[in-house]
Each structure stands twice: as structure tokens, then as C-alpha cells.
N, C-alpha and C positions, 0 to 999 in steps of 0.2 A: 591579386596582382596578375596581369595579365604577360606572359612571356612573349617575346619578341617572335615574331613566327621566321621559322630558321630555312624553310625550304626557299631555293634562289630561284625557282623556273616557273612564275604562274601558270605561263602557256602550259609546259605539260602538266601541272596540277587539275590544269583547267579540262583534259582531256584524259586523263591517268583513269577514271574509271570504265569508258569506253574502250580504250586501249586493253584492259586488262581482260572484260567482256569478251575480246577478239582475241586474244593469246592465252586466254586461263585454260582450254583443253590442252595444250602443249605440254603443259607443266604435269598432269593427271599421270601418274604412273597405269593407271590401268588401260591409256590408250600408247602405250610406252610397245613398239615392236621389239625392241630387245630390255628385257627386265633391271631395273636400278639407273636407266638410261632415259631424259627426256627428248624431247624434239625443240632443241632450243635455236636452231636454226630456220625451222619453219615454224617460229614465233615472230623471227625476223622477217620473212617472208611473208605473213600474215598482218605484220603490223606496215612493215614497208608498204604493203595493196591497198591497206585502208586510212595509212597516213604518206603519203607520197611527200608531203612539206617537211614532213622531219628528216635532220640530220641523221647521219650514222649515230653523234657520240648522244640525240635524241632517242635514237632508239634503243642504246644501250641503257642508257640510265631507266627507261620505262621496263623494259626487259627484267633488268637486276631488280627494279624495285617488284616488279610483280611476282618473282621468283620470291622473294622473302615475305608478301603476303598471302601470298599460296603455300609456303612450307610452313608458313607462322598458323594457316589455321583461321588465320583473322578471313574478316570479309572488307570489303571495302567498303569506307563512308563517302557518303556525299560530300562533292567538294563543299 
């Protein structure tokens, strides 16, 4: 039986891997200038460059999700 698929935003599903491509060094503690600290501002800044169409509360949600597959360890699937 097949579950209803629960994510609401295809657009960004549709781009979530590229996106993450472009802000997964930010999240990296070993490129981290002050220790325990990432650069999650110029994730925004990086993602706002290569996605100019996305809203703010767009780039928040790609942000937060990439943060939990970057700290989870996972890698990203193809959409």
C-alpha cells in the first residue's frame, strides 16, 4: 500500500537536490571560522545567487531541510 506522499511543494522538491549541492559547505564544521558555529547566513546568500525566484519563507524551508540532511548523515536522493 502505497502512502500518500505528504511533502506540499513540488517546485522545491523539484530543486532540493541542487539547492543543497550549493549550501552543503556551509553546514561543514571544518570550514566553520569560529568552532561549533556554521555559516548559515551565507547559505542564504548562496542559495538567494543561484535561486533569485525563491521567496524568503522558500528559502527558509530548503535551508532547515538541508540542515537536518547534512546533520542526519543521510545523502540526498534523487527526486
Amino acid at each position: 500500500m502505497n502512502a500518500p506522499e505528504r511533502r506540499g511543494n513540488p517546485e522545491l522538491r523539484a530543486i532540493f537536490e541542487r539547492a543543497y549541492d550549493v549550501i552543503r559547505p556551509f553546514f561543514d564544521a571544518s570550514n566553520s571560522w569560529t568552532p561549533g558555529h556554521g555559516h548559515e547566513s551565507l547559505a542564504y546568500r548562496a542559495l538567494r545567487e543561484s535561486f533569485p525566484e525563491l521567496s524568503p519563507q522558500q528559502m527558509a524551508v530548503i535551508v532547515t531541510a538541508a540542515q537536518r540532511v547534512f546533520h542526519s548523515g543521510s545523502h540526498v536522493a534523487p527526486p
